[in-house]
mmCIF file as gemmi writes it, N, C-alpha and C atoms, coordinates in Angstrom:
data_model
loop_
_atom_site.group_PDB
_atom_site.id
_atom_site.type_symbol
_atom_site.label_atom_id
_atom_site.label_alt_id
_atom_site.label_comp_id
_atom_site.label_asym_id
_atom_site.label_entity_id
_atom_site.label_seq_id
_atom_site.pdbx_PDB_ins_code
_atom_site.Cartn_x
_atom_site.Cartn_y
_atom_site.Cartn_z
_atom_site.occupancy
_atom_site.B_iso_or_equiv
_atom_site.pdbx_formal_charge
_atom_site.auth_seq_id
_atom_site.auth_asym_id
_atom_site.pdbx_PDB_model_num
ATOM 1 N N . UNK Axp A 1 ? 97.166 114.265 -154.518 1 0 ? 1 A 1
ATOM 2 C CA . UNK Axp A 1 ? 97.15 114.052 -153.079 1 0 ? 1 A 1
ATOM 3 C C . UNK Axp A 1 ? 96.409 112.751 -152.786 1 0 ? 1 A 1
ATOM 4 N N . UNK Axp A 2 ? 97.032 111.863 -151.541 1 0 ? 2 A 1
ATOM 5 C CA . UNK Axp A 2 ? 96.051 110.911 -151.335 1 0 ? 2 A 1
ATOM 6 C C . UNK Axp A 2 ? 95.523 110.85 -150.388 1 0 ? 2 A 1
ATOM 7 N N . UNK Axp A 3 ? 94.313 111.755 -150.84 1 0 ? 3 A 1
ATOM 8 C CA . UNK Axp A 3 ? 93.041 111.388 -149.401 1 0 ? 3 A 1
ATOM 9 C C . UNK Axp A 3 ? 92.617 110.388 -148.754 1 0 ? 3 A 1
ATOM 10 N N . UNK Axp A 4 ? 92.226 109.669 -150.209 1 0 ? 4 A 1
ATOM 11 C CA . UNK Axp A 4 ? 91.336 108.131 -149.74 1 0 ? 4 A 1
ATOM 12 C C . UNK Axp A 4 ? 92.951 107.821 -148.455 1 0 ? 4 A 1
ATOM 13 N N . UNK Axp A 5 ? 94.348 107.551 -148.514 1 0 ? 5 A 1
ATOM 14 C CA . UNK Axp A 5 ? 94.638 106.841 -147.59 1 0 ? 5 A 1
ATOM 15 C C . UNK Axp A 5 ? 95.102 107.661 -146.253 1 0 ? 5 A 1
ATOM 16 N N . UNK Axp A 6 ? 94.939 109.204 -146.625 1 0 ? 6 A 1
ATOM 17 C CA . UNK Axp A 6 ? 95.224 110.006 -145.17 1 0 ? 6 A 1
ATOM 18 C C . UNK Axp A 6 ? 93.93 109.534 -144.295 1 0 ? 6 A 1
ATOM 19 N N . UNK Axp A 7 ? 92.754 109.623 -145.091 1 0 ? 7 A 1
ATOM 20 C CA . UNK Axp A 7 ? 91.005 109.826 -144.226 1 0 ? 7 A 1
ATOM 21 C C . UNK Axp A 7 ? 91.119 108.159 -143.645 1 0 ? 7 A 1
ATOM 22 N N . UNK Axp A 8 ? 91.672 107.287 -144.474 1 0 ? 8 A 1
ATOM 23 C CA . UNK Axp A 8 ? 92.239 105.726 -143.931 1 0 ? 8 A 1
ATOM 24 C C . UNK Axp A 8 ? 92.412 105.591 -142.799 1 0 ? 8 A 1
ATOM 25 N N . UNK Axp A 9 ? 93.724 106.19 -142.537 1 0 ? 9 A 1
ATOM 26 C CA . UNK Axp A 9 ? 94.82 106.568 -141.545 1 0 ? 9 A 1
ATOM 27 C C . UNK Axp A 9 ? 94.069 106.894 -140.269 1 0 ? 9 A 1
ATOM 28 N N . UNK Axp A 10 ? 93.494 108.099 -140.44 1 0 ? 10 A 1
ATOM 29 C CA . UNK Axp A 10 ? 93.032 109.179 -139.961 1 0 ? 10 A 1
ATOM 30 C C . UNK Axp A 10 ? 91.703 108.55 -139.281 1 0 ? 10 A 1
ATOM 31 N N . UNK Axp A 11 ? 91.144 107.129 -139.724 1 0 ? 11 A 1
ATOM 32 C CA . UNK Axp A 11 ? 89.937 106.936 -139.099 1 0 ? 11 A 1
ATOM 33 C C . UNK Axp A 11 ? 90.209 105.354 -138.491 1 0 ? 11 A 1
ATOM 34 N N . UNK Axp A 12 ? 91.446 104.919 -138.396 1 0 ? 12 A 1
ATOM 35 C CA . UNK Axp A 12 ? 91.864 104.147 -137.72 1 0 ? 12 A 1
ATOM 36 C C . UNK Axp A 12 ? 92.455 104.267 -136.763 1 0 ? 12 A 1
ATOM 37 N N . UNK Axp A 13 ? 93.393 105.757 -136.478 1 0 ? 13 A 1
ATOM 38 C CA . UNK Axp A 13 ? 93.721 106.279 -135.122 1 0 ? 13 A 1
ATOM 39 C C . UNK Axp A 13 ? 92.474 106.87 -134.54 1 0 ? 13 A 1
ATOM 40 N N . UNK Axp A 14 ? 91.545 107.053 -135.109 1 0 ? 14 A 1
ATOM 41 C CA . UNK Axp A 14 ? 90.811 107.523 -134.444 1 0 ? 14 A 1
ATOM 42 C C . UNK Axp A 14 ? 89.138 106.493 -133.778 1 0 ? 14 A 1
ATOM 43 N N . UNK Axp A 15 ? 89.657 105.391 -134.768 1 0 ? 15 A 1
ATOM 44 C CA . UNK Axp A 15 ? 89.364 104.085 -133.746 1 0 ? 15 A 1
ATOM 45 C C . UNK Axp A 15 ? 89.973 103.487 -132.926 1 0 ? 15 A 1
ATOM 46 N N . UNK Axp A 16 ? 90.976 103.751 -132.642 1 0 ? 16 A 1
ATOM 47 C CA . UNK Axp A 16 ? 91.984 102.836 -132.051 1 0 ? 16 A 1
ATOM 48 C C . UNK Axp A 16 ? 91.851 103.877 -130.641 1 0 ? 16 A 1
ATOM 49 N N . UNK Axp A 17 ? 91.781 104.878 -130.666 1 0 ? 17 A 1
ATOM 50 C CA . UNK Axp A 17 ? 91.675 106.302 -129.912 1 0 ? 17 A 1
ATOM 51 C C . UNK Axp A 17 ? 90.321 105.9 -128.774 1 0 ? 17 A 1
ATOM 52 N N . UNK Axp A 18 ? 88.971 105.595 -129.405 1 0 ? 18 A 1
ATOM 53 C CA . UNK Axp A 18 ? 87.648 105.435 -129.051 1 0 ? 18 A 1
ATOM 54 C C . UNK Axp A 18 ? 87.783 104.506 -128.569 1 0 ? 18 A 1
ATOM 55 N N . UNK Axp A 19 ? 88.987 103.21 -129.234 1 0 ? 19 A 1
ATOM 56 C CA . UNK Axp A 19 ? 88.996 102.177 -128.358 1 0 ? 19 A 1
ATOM 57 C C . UNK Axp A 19 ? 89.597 102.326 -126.657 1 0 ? 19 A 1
ATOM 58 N N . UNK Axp A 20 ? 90.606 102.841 -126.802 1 0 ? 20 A 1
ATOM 59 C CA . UNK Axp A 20 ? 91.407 103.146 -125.489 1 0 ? 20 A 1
ATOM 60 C C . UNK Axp A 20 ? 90.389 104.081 -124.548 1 0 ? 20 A 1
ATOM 61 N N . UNK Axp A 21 ? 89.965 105.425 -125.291 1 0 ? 21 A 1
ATOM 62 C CA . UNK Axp A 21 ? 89.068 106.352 -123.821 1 0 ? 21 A 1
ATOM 63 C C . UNK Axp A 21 ? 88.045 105.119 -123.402 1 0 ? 21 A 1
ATOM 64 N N . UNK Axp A 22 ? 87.342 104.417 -124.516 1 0 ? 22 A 1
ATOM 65 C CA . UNK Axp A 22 ? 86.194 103.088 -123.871 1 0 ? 22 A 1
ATOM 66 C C . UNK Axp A 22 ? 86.809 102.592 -122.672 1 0 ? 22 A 1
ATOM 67 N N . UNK Axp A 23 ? 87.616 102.266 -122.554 1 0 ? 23 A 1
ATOM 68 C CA . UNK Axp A 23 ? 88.674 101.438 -121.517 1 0 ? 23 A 1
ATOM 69 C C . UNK Axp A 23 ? 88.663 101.841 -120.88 1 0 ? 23 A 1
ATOM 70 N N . UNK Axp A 24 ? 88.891 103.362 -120.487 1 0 ? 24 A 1
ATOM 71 C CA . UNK Axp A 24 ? 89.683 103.989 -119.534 1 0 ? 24 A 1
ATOM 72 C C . UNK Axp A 24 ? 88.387 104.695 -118.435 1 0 ? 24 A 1
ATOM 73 N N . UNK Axp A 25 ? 87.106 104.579 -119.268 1 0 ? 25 A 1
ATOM 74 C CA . UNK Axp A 25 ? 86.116 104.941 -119.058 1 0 ? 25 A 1
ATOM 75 C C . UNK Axp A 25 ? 85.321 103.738 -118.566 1 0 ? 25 A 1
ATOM 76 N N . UNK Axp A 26 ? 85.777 102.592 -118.755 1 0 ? 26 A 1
ATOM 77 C CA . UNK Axp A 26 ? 85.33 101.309 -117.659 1 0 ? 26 A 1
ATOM 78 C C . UNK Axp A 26 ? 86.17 101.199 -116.5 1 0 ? 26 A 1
ATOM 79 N N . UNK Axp A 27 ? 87.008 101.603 -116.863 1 0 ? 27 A 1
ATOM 80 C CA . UNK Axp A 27 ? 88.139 101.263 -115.422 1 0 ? 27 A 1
ATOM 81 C C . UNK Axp A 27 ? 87.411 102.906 -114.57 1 0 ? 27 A 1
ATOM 82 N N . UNK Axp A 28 ? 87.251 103.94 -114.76 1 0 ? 28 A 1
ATOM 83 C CA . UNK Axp A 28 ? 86.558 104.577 -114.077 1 0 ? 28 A 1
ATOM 84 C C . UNK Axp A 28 ? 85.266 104.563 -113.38 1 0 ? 28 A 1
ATOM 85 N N . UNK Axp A 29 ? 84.248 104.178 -114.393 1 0 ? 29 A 1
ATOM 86 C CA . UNK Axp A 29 ? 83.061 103.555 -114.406 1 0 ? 29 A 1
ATOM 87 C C . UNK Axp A 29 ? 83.216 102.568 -112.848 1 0 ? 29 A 1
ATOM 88 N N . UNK Axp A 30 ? 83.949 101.595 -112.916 1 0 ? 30 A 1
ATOM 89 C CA . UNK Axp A 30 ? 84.386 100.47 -112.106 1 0 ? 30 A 1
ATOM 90 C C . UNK Axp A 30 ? 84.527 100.841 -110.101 1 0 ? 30 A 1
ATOM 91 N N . UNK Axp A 31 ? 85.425 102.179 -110.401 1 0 ? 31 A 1
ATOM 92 C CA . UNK Axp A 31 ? 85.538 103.055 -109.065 1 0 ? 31 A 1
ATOM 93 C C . UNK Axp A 31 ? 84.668 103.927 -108.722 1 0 ? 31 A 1
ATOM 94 N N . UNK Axp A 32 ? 83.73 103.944 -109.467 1 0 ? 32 A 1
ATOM 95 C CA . UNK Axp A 32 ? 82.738 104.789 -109.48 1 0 ? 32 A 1
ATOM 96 C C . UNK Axp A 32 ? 81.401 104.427 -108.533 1 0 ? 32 A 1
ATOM 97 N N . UNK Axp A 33 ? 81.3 102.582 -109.273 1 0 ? 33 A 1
ATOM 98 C CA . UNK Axp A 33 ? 79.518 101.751 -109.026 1 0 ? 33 A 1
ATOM 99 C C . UNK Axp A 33 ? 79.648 101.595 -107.356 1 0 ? 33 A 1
ATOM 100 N N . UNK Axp A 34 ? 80.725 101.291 -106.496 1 0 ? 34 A 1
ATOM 101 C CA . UNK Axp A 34 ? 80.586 101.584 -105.331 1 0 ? 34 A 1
ATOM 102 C C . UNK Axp A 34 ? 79.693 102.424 -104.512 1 0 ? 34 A 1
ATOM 103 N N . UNK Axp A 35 ? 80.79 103.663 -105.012 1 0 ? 35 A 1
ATOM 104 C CA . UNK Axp A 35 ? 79.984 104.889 -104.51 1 0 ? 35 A 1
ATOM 105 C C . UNK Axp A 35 ? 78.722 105.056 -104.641 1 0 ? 35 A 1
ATOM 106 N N . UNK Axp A 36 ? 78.488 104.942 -106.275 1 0 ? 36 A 1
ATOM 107 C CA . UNK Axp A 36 ? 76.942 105.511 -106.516 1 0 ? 36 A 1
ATOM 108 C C . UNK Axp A 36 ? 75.647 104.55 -105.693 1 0 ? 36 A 1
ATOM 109 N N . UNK Axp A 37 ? 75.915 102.836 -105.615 1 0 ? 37 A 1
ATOM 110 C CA . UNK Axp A 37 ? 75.074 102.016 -105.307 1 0 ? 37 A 1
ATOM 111 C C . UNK Axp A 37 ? 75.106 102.63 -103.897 1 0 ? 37 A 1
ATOM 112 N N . UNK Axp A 38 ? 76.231 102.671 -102.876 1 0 ? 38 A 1
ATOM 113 C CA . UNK Axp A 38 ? 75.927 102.826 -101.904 1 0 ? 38 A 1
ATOM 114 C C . UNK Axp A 38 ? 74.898 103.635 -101.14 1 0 ? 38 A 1
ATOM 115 N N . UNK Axp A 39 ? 75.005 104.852 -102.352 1 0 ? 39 A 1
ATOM 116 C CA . UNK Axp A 39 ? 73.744 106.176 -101.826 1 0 ? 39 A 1
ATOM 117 C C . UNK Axp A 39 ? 72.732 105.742 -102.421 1 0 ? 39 A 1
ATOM 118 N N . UNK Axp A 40 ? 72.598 104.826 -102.745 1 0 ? 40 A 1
ATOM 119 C CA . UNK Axp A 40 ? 71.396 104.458 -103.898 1 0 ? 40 A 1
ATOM 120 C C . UNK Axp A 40 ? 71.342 105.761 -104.91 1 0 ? 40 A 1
ATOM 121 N N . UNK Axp A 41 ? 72.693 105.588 -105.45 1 0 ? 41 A 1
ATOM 122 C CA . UNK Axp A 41 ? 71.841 106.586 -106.933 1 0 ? 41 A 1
ATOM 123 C C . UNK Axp A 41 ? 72.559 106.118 -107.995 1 0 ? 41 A 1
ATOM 124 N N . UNK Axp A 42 ? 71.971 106.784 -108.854 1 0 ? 42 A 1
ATOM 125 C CA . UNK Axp A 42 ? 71.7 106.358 -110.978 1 0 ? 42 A 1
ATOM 126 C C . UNK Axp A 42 ? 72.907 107.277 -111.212 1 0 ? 42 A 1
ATOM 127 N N . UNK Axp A 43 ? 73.633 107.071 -112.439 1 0 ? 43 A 1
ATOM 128 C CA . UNK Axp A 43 ? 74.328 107.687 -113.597 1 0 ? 43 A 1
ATOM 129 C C . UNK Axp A 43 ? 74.041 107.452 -114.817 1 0 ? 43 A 1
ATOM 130 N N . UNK Axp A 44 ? 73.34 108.307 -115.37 1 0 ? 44 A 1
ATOM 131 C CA . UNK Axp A 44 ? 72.949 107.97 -116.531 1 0 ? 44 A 1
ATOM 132 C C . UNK Axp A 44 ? 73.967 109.218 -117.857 1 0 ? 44 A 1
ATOM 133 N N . UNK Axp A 45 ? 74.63 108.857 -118.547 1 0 ? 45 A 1
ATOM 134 C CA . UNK Axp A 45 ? 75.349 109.672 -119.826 1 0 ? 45 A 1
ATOM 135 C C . UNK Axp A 45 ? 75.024 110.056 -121.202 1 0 ? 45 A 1
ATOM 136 N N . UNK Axp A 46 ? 74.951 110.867 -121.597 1 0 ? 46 A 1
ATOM 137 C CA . UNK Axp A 46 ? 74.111 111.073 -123.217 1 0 ? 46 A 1
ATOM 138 C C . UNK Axp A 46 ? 74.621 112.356 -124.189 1 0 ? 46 A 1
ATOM 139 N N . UNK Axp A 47 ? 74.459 112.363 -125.158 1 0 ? 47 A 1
ATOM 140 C CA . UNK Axp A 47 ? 74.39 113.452 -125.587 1 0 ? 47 A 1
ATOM 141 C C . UNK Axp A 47 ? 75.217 115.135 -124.853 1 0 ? 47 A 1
ATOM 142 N N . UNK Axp A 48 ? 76.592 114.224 -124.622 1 0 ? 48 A 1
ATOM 143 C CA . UNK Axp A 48 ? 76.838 115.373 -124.096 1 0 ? 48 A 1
ATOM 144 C C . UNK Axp A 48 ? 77.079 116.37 -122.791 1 0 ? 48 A 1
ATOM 145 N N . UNK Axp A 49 ? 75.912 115.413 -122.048 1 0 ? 49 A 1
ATOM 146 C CA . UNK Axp A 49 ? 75.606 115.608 -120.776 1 0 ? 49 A 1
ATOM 147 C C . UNK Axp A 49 ? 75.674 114.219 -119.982 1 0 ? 49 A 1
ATOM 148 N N . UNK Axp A 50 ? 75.067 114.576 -118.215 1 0 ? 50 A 1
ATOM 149 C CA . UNK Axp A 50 ? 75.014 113.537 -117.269 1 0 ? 50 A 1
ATOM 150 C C . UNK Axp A 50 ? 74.085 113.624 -116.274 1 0 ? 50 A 1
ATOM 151 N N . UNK Axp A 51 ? 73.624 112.504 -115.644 1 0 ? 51 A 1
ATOM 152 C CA . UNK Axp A 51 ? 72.736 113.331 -114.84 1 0 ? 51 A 1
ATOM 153 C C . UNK Axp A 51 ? 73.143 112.433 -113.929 1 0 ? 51 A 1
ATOM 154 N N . UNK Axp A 52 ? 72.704 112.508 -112.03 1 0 ? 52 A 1
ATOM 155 C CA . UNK Axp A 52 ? 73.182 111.474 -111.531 1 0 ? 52 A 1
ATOM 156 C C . UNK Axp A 52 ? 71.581 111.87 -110.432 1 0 ? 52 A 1
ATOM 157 N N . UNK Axp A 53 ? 70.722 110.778 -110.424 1 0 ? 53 A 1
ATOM 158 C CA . UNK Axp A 53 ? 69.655 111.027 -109.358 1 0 ? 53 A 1
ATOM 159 C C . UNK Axp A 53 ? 69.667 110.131 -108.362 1 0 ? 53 A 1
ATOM 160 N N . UNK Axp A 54 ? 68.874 110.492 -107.368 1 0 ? 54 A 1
ATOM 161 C CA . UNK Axp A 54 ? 68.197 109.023 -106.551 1 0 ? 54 A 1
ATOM 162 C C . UNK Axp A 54 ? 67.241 108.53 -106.496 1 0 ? 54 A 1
ATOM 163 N N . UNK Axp A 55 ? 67.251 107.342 -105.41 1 0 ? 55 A 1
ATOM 164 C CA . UNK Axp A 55 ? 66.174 106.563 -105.503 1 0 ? 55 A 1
ATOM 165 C C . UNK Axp A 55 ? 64.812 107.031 -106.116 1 0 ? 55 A 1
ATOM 166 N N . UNK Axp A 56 ? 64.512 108.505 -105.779 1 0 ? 56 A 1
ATOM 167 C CA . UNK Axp A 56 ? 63.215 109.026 -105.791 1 0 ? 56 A 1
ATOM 168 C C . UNK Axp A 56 ? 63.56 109.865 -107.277 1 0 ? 56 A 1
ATOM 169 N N . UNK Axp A 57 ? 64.505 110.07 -108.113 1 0 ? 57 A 1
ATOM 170 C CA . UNK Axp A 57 ? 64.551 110.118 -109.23 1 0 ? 57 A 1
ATOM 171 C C . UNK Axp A 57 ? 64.956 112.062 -109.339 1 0 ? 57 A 1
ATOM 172 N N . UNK Axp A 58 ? 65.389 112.562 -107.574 1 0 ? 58 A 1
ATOM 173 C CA . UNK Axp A 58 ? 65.756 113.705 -107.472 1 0 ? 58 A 1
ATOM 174 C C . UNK Axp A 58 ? 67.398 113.942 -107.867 1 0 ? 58 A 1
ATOM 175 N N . UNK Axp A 59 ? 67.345 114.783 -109.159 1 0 ? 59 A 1
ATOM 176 C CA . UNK Axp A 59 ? 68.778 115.41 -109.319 1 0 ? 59 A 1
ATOM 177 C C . UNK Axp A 59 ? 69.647 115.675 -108.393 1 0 ? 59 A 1
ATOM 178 N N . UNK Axp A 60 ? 71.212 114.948 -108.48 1 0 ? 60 A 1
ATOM 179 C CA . UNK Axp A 60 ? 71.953 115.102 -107.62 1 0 ? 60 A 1
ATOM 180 C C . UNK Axp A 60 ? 73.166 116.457 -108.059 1 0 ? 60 A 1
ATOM 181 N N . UNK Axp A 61 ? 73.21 117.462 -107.564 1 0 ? 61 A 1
ATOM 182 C CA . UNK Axp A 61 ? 74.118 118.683 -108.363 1 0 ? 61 A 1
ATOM 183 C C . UNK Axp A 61 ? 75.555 117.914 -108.239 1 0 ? 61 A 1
ATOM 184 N N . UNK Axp A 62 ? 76.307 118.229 -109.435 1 0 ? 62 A 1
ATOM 185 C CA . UNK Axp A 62 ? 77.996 117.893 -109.743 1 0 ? 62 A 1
ATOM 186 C C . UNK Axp A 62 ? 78.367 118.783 -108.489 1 0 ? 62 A 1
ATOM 187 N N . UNK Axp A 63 ? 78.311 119.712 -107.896 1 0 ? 63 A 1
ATOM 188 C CA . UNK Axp A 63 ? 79.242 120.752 -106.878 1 0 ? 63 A 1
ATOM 189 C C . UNK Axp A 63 ? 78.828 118.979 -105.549 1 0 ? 63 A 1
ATOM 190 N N . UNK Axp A 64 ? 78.126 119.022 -105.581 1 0 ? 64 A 1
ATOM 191 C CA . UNK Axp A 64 ? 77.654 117.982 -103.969 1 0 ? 64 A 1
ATOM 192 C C . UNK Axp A 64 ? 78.392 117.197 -103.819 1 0 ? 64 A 1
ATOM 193 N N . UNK Axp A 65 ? 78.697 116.188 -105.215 1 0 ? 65 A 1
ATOM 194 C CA . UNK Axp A 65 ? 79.794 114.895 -105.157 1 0 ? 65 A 1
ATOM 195 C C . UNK Axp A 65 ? 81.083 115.403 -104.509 1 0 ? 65 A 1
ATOM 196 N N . UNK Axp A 66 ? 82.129 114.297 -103.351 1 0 ? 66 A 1
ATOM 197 C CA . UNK Axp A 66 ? 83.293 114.611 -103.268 1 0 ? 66 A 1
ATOM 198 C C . UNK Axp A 66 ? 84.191 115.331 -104.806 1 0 ? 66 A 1
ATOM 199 N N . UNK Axp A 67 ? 85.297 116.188 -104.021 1 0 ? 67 A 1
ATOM 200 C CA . UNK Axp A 67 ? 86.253 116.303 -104.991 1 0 ? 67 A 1
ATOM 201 C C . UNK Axp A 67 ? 86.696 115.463 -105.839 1 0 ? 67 A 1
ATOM 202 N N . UNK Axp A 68 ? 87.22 114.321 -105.59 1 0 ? 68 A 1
ATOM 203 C CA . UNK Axp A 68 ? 87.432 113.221 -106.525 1 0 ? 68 A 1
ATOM 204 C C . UNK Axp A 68 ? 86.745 112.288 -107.587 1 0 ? 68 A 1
ATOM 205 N N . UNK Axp A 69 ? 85.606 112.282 -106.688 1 0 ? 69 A 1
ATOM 206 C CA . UNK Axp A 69 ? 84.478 111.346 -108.093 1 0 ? 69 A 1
ATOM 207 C C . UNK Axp A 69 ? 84.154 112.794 -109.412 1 0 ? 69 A 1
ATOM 208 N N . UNK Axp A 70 ? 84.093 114.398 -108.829 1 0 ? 70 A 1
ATOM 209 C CA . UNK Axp A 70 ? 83.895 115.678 -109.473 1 0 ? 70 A 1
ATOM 210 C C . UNK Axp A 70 ? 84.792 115.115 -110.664 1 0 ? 70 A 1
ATOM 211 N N . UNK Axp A 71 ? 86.557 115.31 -110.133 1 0 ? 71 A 1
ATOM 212 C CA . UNK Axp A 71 ? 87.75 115.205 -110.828 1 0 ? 71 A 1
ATOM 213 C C . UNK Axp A 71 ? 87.787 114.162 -111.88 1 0 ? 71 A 1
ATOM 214 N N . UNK Axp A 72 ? 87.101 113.027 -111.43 1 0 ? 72 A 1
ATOM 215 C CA . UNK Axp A 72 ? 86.963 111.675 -112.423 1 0 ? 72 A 1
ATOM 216 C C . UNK Axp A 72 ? 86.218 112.104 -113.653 1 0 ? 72 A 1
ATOM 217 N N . UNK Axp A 73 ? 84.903 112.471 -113.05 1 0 ? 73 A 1
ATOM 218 C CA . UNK Axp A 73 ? 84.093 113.003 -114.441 1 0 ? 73 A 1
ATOM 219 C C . UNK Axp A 73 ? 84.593 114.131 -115.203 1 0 ? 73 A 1
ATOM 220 N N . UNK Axp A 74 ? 85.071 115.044 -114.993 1 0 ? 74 A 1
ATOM 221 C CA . UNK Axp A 74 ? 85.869 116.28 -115.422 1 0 ? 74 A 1
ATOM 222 C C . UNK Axp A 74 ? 86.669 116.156 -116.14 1 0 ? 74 A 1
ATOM 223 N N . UNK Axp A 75 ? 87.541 114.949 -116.286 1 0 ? 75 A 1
ATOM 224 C CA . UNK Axp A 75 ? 88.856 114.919 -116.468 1 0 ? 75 A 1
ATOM 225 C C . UNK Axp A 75 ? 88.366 114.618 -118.585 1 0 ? 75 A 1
ATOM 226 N N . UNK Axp A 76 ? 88.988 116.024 -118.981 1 0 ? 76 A 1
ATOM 227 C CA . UNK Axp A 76 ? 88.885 116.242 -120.044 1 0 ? 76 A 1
ATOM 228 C C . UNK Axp A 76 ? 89.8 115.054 -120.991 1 0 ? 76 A 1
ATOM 229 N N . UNK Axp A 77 ? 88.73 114.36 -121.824 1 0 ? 77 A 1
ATOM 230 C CA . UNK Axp A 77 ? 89.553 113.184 -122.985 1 0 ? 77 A 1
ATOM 231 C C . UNK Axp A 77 ? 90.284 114.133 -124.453 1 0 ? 77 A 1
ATOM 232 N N . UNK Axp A 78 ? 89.611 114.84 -125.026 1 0 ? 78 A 1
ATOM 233 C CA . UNK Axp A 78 ? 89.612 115.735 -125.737 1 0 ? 78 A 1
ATOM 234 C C . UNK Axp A 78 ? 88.743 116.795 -125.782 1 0 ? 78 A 1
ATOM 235 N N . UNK Axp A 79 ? 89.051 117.968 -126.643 1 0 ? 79 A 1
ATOM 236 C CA . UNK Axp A 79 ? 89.099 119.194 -126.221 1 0 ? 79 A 1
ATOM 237 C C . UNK Axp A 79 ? 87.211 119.36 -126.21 1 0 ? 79 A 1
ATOM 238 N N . UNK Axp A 80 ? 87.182 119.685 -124.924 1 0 ? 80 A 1
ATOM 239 C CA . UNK Axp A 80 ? 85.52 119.358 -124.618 1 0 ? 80 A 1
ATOM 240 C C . UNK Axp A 80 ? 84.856 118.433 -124.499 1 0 ? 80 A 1
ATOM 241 N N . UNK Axp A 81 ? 85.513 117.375 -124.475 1 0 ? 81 A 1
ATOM 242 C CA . UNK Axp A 81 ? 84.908 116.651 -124.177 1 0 ? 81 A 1
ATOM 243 C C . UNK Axp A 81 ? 85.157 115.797 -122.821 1 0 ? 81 A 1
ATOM 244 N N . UNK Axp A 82 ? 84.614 115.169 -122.135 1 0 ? 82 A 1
ATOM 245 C CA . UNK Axp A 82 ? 84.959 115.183 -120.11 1 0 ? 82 A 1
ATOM 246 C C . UNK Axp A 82 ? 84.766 113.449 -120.496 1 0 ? 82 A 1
ATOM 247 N N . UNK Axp A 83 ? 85.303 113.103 -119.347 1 0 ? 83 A 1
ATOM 248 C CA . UNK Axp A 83 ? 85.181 111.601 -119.365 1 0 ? 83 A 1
ATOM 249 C C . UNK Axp A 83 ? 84.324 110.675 -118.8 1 0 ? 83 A 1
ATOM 250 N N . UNK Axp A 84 ? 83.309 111.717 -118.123 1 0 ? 84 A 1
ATOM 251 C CA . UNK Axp A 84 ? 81.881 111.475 -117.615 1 0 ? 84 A 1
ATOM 252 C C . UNK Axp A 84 ? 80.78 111.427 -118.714 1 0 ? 84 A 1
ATOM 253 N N . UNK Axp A 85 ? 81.457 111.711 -120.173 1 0 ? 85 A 1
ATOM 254 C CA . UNK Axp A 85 ? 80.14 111.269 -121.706 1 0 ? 85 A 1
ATOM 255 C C . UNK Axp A 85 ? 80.563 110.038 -121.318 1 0 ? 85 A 1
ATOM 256 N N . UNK Axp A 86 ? 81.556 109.272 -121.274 1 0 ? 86 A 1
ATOM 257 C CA . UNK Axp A 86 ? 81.864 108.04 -121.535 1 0 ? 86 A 1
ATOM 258 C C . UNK Axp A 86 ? 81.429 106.941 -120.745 1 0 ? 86 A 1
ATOM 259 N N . UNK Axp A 87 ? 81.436 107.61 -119.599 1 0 ? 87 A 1
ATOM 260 C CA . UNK Axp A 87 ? 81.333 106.047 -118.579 1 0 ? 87 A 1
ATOM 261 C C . UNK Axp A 87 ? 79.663 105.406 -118.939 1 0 ? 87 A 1
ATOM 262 N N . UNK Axp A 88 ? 79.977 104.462 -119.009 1 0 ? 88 A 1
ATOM 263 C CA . UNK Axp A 88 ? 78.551 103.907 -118.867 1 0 ? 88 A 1
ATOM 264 C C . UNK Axp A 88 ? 77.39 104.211 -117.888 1 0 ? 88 A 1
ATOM 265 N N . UNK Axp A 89 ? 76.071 103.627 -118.096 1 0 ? 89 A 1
ATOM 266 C CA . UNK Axp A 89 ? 75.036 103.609 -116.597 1 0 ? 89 A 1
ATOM 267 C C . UNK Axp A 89 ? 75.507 103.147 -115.564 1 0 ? 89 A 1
ATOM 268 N N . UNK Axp A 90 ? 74.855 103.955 -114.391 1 0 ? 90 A 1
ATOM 269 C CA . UNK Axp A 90 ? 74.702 102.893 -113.615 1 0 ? 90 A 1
ATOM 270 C C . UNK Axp A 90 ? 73.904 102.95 -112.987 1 0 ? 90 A 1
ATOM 271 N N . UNK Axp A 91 ? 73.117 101.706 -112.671 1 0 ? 91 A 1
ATOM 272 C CA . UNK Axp A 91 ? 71.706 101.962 -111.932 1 0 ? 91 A 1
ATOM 273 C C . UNK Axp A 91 ? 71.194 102.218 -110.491 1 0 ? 91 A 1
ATOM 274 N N . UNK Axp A 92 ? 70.424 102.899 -110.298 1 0 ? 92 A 1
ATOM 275 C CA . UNK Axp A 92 ? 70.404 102.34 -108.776 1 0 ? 92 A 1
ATOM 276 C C . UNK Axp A 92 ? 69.715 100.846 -108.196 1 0 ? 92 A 1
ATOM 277 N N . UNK Axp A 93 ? 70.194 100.187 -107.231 1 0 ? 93 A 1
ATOM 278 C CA . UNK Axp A 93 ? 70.055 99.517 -106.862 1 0 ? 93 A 1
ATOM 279 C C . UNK Axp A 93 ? 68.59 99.276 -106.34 1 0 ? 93 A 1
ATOM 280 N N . UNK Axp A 94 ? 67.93 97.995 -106.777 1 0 ? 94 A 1
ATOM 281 C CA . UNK Axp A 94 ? 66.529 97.918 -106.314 1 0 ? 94 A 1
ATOM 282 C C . UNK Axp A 94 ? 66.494 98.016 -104.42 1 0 ? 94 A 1
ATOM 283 N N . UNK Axp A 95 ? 65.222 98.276 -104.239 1 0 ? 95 A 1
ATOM 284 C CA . UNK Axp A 95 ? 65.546 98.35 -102.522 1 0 ? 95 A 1
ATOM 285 C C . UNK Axp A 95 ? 64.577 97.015 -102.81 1 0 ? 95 A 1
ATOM 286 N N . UNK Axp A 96 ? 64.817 96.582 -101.469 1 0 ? 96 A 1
ATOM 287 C CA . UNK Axp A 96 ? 64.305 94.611 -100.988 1 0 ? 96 A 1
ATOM 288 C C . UNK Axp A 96 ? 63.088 94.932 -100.04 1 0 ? 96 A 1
C-alpha cells in the first residue's frame, strides 16, 4: 500500500482546504469589523471558542447579536467546527 503518497495527497487537500475556509473567514471577518467597532466591542477567537466584549471588557451573550452576524459565526466549516474559530480579532476601537 502507498501511504507515504495517500498521507501526501491527503495533507495537501487538506491545505489547500485551510487555505480557502482562511479566505472565507476574512471575507466574513470584513462584514463583521463594522458592526463590532460601531458598538465599541472586541472579537477575540481561540481554542475552540469566542468571546465578544466591550469597551469595559463585559461579555457580550451569542443569543443578543442580530440573527445574521449569530448565522455568520454558526455557519458550520466542518463537522464541529463553526466559522467564528476562524475569523480573526477584532479590536475595539480606542475612545479619543
Amino acid at each position: 500500500m502507498k501511504t507515504r503518497a495517500i498521507a501526501r495527497a491527503l495533507n495537501e487537500a487538506r491545505a489547500s482546504f485551510d487555505q480557502h475556509v482562511a479566505q472565507v473567514a476574512e471575507l466574513a471577518r470584513e462584514q463583521l469589523v463594522l458592526y463590532f467597532q460601531k458598538r465599541g466591542w472586541s472579537y477575540m477567537a481561540g481554542n475552540g471558542t469566542w468571546w465578544i466584549s466591550d469597551r469595559r471588557g463585559r461579555h457580550i451573550e451569542d443569543h443578543k447579536l442580530p440573527t445574521a452576524v449569530r448565522d455568520v459565526l454558526y455557519l458550520e466549516v466542518e463537522h464541529g467546527q463553526l466559522l467564528g474559530f476562524f475569523i480573526r480579532d477584532i479590536a475595539t476601537p480606542q475612545e479619543s
